[in-house]
N, C-alpha and C positions, 0 to 999 in steps of 0.2 A: 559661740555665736552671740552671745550675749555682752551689749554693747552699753553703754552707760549714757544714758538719755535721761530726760528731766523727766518723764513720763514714771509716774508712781506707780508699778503692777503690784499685782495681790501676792502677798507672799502668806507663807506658813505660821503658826501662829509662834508669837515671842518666844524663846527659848526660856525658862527664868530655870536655871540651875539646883536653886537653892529651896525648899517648899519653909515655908512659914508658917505661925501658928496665929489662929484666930485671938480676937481680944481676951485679954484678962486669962489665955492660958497660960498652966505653966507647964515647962518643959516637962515631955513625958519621957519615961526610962525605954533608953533602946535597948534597942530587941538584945535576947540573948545571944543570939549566936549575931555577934557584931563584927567578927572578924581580925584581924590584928590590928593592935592599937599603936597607930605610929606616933601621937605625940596628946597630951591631956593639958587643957587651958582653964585651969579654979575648974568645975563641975564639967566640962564637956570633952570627953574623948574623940579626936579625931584618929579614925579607922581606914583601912586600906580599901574599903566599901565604900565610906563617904570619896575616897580618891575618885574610885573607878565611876562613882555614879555622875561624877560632876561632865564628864564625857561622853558624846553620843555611842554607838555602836559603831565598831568599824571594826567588824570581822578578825581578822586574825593579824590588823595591824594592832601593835602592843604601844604602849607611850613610854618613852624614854625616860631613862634614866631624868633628866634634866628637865624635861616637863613635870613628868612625878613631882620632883624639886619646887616647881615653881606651883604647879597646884596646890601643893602642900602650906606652902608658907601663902596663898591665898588664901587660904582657909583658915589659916592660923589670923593673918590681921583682921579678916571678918569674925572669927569667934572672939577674940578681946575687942573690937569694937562692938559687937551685941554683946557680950558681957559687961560691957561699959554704959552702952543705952539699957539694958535691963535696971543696972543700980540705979539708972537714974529715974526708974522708973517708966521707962518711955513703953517699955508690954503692959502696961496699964491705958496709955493715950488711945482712945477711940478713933481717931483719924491715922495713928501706926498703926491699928490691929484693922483698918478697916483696909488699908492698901495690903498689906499684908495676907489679907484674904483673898484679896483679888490677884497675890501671887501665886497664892496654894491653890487657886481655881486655873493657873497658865500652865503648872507644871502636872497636873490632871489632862488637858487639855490638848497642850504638846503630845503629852505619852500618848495618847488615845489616838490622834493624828500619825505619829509615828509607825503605830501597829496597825495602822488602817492602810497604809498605803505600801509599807516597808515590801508586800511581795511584787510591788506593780514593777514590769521591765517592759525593755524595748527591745526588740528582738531583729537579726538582721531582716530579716523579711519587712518588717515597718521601716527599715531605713530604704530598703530598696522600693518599696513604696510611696515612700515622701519624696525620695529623687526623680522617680517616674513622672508623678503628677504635678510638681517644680522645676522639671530638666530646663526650660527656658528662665525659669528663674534663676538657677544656678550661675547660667552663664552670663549673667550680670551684672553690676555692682554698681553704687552711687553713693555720692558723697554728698552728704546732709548735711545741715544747717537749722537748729533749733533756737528759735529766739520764744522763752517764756515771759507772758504778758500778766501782771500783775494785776492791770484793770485791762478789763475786757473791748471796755469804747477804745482801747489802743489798735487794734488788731485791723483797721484801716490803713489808719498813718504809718502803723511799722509796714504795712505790704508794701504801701507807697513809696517810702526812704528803702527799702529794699530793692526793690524794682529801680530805682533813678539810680543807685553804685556811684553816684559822685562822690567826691571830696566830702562837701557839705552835706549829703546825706550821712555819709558814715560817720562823719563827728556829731551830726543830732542824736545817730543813731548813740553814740560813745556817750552822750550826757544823758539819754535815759536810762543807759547802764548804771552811771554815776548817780544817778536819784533815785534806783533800786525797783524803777518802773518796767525794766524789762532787764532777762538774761539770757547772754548768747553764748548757745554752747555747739562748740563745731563737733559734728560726732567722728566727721572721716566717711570713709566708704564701709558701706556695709552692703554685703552682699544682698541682693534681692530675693532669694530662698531664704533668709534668713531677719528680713522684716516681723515676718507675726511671731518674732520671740523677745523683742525688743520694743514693740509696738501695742497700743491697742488695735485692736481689728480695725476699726473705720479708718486708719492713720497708715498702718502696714498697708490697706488694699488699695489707699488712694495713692500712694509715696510708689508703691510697684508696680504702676499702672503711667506714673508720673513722666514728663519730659523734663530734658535740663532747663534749668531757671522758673521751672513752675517754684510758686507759691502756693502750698496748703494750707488747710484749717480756717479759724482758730480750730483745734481741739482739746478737749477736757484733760484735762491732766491729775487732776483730782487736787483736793486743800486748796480750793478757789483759784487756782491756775488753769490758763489756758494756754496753748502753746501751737505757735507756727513752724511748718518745716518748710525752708527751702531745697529744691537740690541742685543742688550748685554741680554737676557731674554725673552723667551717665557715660560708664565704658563698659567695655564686653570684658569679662572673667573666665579667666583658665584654672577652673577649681580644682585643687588635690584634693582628691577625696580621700584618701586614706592620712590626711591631717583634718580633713572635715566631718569624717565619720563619728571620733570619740566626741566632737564636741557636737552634731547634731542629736548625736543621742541621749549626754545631756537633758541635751533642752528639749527633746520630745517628753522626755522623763520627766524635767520639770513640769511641763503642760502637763503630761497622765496626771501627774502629783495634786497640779492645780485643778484640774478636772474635778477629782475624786472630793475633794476640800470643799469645792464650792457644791457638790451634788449633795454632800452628808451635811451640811451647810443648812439648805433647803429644806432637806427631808425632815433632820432637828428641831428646825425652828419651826417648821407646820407643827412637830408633833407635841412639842413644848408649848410653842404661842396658845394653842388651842387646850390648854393643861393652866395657864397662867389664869391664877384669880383677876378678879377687875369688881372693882367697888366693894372688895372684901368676898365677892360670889365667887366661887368654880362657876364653869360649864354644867357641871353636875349638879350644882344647887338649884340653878334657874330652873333646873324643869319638873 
C-alpha cells in the first residue's frame, strides 16, 4: 500500500552498520571469543561475527552463500580504506572523530529502537478491523497528481494553470518544471483505504473525501516543500483482499512501529531536556 509520493514521512532512525570510535582513540582488542576468523587486513581480523552483525535479524532466513561473499569483501575494502586514513592520520582530525561519534551514537540508537518495537504485530482481528471501519474506503480508488512547489507564493498560479488543462497552460506548466520551481509527480491510483499510509493526515482526509478534478493543499511536505494534489480520477474498486491483506498489514505494522518511536520520542526528550545543563547549571543546582 505504500505508494511513492513527494511527501517526506518519519521513518526509523538511520541504519549505520558499522560503530566508530570517538577522537584520538585507538583500536581496542576484540573480545575473546571473536569467533572464526575469515580473512586478517595488517592488524584487523575480520570475523564471521563481524559478518553476521552487519545484517538485521531475520529469523531463520540464513544469507547466502554469495551474499556472505559480497559482505565479505565489503568489509575487506572498508578495512584497507580506514587503515589507509588511520596512517594518514585522519583518527587524530577532530571533525572525523566528531562525525564518527555521532555514528557510534546511531548504531546505539537503531539497536534500542529495534528491541523496542521488534514484539509489536498485527493480528487478524486488527485487519478485520481496519476493513470494517474503511469498507467504503475500500471500494474506492483515485488517481492523483502531485505537483511540489518550491516557493510557496506559486500554489495560486499552479492551481490556476491546473484548472485551465489547455495547451498553453501545460507548457507553462512544463517550463516551471524546467526552472526547477515545481515537480510533477503522477502517483496513479491508490486506493482510498489506503491514503493515511502514503499521506499525512490533513492530505489523506482531505484527498478521500475529495471529488474528481478537485485541487488540494498547498500542504507541508517538510525541507521547505509544499505540495498540491490533484485528483485527476475517482472509480469504484473491486479489492482482492487476500492480495490486500499481507500488504495492509505491512503498513499497519509500520504505523504501530511509527507510533511507538514517536511516543518514546517524547517521553525521552521530557526526561532528558529536563536533565540538560543550561548556562553551565543542572536543574539540580538552581535550587
Amino acid at each position: 500500500m505504500k505508494t511513492k509520493t513527494l511527501f517526506a514521512l518519519g521513518a526509523l532512525m538511520l541504519v549505520v552498520s558499522l560503530s566508530c570510535k570517538g577522537k584520538g582513540e585507538e583500536s581496542q582488542a576484540q573480545p575473546q571469543d571473536e569467533g572464526k576468523v575469515l580473512t586478517q587486513i595488517g592488524d584487523v581480523k575480520i570475523t564471521e561475527k563481524d559478518l553476521n552483525a552487519q545484517v538485521p535479524d531475520v529469523g531463520e532466513i540464513g544469507l547466502k552463500e554469495g551474499d556472505k561473499q559480497a559482505l565479505l569483501e565489503g568489509l575487506e575494502k572498508l578495512t584497507v580504506f580506514y587503515l589507509a586514513a588511520k596512517e594518514q592520520g585522519l583518527d587524530k582530525d577532530p571533525d572525523v572523530a566528531r562525525r564518527a561519534e555521532w555514528a557510534r551514537r546511531a548504531v546505539f540508537a537503531d539497536e534500542f529502537l529495534k528491541q523496542q518495537t521488534k514484539d509489536l504485530q498485527v493480528t487478524d482481528a486488527d485487519i478485520s478491523q481496519y476493513y470494517k471501519e474503511h469498507e467504503a474506503d475500500f471500494n474506492k480508488e483515485m488517481s492523483l497528481l502531485e505537483v511540489g512547489l518550491a516557493q510557496p507564493s506559486l500554489a495560486d498560479s499552479v492551481k490556476k494553470l491546473l484548472r485551465d488543462g489547455s495547451y498553453a497552460a501545460a507548457k507553462m506548466l512544463e517550463y516551471f518544471g524546467k526552472q526547477g520551481l515545481i515537480m510533477m509527480n503522477p502517483v496513479g491510483y491508490i486506493n482510498a483505504a489506503a491514503l493515511r499510509f502514503n499521506l499525512p493526515p490533513d492530505a489523506a482526509e482531505a484527498v478521500r473525501t475529495a471529488k474528481s478534478k478537485d485541487i488540494l493543499g498547498p500542504f507541508d511536505a517538510g525541507n521547505g516543500m509544499q505540495v498540491l494534489i490533484m485528483v485527476l480520477d475517482v472509480r469504484k474498486a473491486n479489492p482482492d483482499m487476500k492480495k490486500i491483506e499481507p500488504v495492509l498489514k505491512q503498513a499497519l505494522l509500520a504505523e504501530k512501529q511509527q507510533a511507538t518511536v514517536d511516543s518514546l520520542y517524547n517521553f525521552y526528550k521530557g526526561k532528558f531536556t529536563n536533565n540538560t545543563p543550561q548556562n553551565g547549571k543542572s536543574e539540580e543546582s538552581k535550587q
